[in-house]
N, C-alpha and C positions, 0 to 999 in steps of 0.2 A: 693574747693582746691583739695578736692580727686581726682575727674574727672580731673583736671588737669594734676594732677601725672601721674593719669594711661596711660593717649593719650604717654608720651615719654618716661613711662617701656616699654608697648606694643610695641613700635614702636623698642628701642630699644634693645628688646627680638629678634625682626622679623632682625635688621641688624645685632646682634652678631651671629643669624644661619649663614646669610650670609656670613657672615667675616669668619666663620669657614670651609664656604666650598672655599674660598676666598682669604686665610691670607696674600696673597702680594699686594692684588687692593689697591692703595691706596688712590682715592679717597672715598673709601667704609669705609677705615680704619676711616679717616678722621669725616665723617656722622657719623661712631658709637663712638666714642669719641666724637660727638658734641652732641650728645643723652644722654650718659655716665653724662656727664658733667651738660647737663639741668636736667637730672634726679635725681641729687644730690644736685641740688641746691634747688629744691623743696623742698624739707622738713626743709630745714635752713628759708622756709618761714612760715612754721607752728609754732602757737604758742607751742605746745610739744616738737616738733624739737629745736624751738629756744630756749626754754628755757633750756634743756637738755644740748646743746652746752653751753649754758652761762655759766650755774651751774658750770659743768667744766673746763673750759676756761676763764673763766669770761664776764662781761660785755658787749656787743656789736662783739664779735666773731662769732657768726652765722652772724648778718650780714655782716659782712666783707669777711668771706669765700661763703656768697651767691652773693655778687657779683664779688667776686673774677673768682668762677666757671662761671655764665653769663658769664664775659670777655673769656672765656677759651672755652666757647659754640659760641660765636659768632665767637673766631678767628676759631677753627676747621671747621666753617661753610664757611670762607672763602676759607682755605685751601682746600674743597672741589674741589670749583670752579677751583680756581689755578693749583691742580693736576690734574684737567680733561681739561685744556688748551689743546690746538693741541702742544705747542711749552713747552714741558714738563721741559726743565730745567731750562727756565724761569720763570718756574711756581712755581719751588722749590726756584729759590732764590727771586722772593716775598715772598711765604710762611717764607723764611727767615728772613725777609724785617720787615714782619707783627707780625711775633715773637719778635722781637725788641721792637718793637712800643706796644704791649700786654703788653709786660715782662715791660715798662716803665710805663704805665697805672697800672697798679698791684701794681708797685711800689708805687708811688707819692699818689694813694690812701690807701695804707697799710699806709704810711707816715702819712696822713692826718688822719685817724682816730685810729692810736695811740698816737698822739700829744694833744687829749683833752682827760680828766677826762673818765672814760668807762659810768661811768652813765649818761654825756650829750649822748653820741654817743647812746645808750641804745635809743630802740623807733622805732617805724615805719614813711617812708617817710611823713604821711600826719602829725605827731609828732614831727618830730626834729624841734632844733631851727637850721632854716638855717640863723639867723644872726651870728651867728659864724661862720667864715671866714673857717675853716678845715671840718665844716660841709659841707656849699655849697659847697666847691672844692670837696670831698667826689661825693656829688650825680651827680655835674656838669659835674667834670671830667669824670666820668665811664657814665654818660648817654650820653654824647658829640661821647662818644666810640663807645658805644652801636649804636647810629646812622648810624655813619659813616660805620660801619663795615654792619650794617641790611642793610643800603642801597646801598652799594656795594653789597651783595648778592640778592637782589631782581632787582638790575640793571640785574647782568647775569644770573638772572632768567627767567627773562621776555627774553633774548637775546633768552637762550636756548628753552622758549615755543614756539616762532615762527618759531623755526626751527623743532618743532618736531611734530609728529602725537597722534591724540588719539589711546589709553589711557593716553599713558606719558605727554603730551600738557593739558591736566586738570589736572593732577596732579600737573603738573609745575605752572600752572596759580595759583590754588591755594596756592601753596608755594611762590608765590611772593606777591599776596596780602598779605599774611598772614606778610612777611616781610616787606612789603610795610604799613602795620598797626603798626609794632613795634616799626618801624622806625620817624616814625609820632608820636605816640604815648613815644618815647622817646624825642624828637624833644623838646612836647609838656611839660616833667617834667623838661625842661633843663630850657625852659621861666619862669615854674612857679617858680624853685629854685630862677633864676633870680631876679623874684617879692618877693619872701618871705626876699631874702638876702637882699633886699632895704625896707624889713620892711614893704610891702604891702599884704594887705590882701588879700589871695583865695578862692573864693566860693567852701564849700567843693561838692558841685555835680557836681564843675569840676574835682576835683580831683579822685571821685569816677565815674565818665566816665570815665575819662584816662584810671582809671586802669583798668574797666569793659572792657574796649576796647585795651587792653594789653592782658590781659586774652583770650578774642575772638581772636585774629591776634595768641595767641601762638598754642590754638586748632586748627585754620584752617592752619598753618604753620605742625603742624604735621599731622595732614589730608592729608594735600598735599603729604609730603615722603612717604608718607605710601598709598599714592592710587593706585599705577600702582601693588605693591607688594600683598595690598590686593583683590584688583579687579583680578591677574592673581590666586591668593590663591583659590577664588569663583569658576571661570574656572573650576580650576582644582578638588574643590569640586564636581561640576554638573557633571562633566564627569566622576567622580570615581561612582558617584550615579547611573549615567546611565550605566557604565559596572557595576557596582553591581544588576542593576536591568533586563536587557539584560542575565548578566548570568545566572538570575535565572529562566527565562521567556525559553532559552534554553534548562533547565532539564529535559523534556518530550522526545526531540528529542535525546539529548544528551543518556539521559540512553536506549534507544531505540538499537541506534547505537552501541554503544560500550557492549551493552550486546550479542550483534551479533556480534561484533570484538571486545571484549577488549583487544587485541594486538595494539591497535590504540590508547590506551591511553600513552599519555604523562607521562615519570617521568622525576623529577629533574635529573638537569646535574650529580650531586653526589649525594652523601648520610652524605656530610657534613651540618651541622644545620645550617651553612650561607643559604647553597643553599634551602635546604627545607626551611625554614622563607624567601627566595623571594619568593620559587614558590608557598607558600600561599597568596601570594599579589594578590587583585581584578583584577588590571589590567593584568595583567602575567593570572592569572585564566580562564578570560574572551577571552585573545586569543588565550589559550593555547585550549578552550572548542572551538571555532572557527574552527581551524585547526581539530580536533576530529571530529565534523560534519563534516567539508568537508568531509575527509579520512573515513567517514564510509558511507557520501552518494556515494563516488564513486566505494564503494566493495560491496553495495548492491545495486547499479544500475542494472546490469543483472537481477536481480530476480523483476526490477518495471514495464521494460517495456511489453507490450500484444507480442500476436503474428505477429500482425503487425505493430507494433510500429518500426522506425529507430533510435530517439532520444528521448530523454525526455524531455517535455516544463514544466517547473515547476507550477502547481497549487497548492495550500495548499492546498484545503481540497480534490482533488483526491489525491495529493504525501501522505498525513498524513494516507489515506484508504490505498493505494498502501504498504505504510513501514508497515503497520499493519500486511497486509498479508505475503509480504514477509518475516518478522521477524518470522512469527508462519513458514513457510516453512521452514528456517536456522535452524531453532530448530527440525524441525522435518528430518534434517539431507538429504534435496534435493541439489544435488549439482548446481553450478551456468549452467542456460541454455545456458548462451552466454557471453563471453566479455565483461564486463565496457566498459559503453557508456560516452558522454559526455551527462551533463544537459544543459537545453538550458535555459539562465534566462530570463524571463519573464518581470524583470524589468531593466535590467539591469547589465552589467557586473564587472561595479565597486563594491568597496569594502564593501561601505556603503548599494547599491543595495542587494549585498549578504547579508548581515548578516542580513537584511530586512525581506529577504526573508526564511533565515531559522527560522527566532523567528515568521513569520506567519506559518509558518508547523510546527514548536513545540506547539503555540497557537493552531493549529487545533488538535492536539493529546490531547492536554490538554481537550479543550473540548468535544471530542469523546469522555475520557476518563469517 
């Protein structure tokens, strides 16, 4: 039950960022209220939880506020889809439609289990007596809901995976299985209510499927929202790691150059603390050190090329001998013999090619060194 919990804080951690960079999407709003919603209903299923709520409240009040919240999760689930319609004001008055029909479902089962005793209502579903008529309307009516609404959304979920590409199309798949299991698996407690309220007996290892199998559809339903967010999250890990480890692999050439031009180093735009705490950022660092190399290979180009030399074809480990030398001349105060030339790249003149190419001439200094 923990690991439960945590798959829709997490998840819902990850949309309230969102939402915050966000605050009018409203199908985003939407997801994080239906997050909000399942997040809170968890612990009304913990027996701590539950019993906490009762204590105060009395008798059968966690569960009635945890299904209450369900219903309030699946309609925010619907209203997703709804506002992310092409035909948007349509979309609002379902959503209005479906509020109705929520707000009527809340009702009739708030109805239904305040009208028995609190200690029948008191108990978990494989527990109650569903031969009491307010009981089974209780689990009937909200799981009858529960269906309908899950499999409305795993209808146009499946709609939207075949329209989209990976990453988002595995994500989406799985959040329709995931629905597509709930659904079923709600289907499946409506028939058993059914048999119990006609006094028929249920094998309890069908019951403990369902649920096992409630439980699985709800983790891979949250898997699903959260794959395309976490998968771009990873991205953007690997790539901060690799300008953090690029920048550092640099430091050879970098201190090289700019000890020979440190006019050529970069400062922040101001000298306000916004602006310094960006320009401490890896990525800002890493191509602010970029631009450094360049601007200091091309003010010490004069002093790499021979006497017969026109251009310069880049090799690491002669350019890394070449900088060695000409930096001891800059210092020993020789003025430049000729003109800033052009380098000529060796591998290529794209961007990726460069920066290739300076971290194998800062690796050949490094290991001169």
């Amino acid at each position: 039950m923990k690991l439960l919990l945590l798959g829709p804080v997490a998840a819902l951690a990850w949309k309230l960022y969102q939402l915050k960079r966000s605050p009018h999407d409203r199908p985003l709003r939407s997801v994080t209220l239906c997050l909000a919603c399942a997040a809170l209903s968890y612990p009304m299923a913990m027996p701590g939880g539950a019993s906490g709520v009762d204590a105060v409240a009395g008798h059968g009040t966690a569960k009635l506020l945890q299904n209450l919240l369900l219903l309030l999760t699946v309609y925010f689930l619907m209203c997703f889809y709804l506002y992310s319609s092409a035909d948007e004001e349509a979309g609002r008055r379902r959503a209005r439609t479906e509020a109705v029909v929520v707000g009527v479902v809340a009702v009739a089962i708030t109805v239904a289990a305040l009208s028995v005793p609190r200690e029948t209502f008191a108990g978990s579903f494989s527990t109650a007596d569903m031969t009491i008529p307010q009981i089974a309307f209780f689990y009937a009516f909200a799981g009858l809901y529960l269906m309908y609404a899950l499999g409305m959304a795993g209808r146009w979920t499946r709609r939207y995976a075949r329209l989209s590409r990976r990453p988002h199309s595995t994500g989406l798949w799985m959040t329709a299985v995931g629905l597509g299991g709930m659904a079923l698996a709600c289907a499946i407690r409506a028939v058993i209510v059914a048999a119990r309220w006609a006094d028929v007996d249920v094998p309890v290892p069908l019951m403990a499927g369902v649920a096992f199998s409630l439980v699985a559809s709800i983790l891979l339903f949250v898997a699903g929202i959260t794959y395309s967010g976490a998968r771009a999250r990873i991205s953007s890990l690997r790539l901060w790691l690799q300008h953090r480890r690029d920048y550092r692999r640099l430091a050879p050439l970098w201190t090289l150059l700019t000890g020979a031009y440190p006019e050529n180093v970069l400062r922040p735009a101001s000298s306000a603390a916004l602006d310094r705490w960006r320009a401490r950022g890896v990525h800002r660092r890493y191509h602010r050190r970029i631009v450094e190399c360049r601007d200091g290979l091309v003010n010490i180009s004069p002093y790499l090329l021979d006497e017969d030399d026109v251009a310069l074809s880049i090799d690491s480990t002669q350019l890394a001998s070449r900088l060695r030398r000409a930096s001891a001349r800059i210092e020993q105060g020789v003025p430049a013999p000729r003109p800033a030339v052009p380098l000529a790249m060796a591998l290529g003149s794209d961007r990726e090619s460069d920066v290739k190419q300076l971290i194998a001439v800062a690796d050949a200094l490094r290991d001169a060194a």
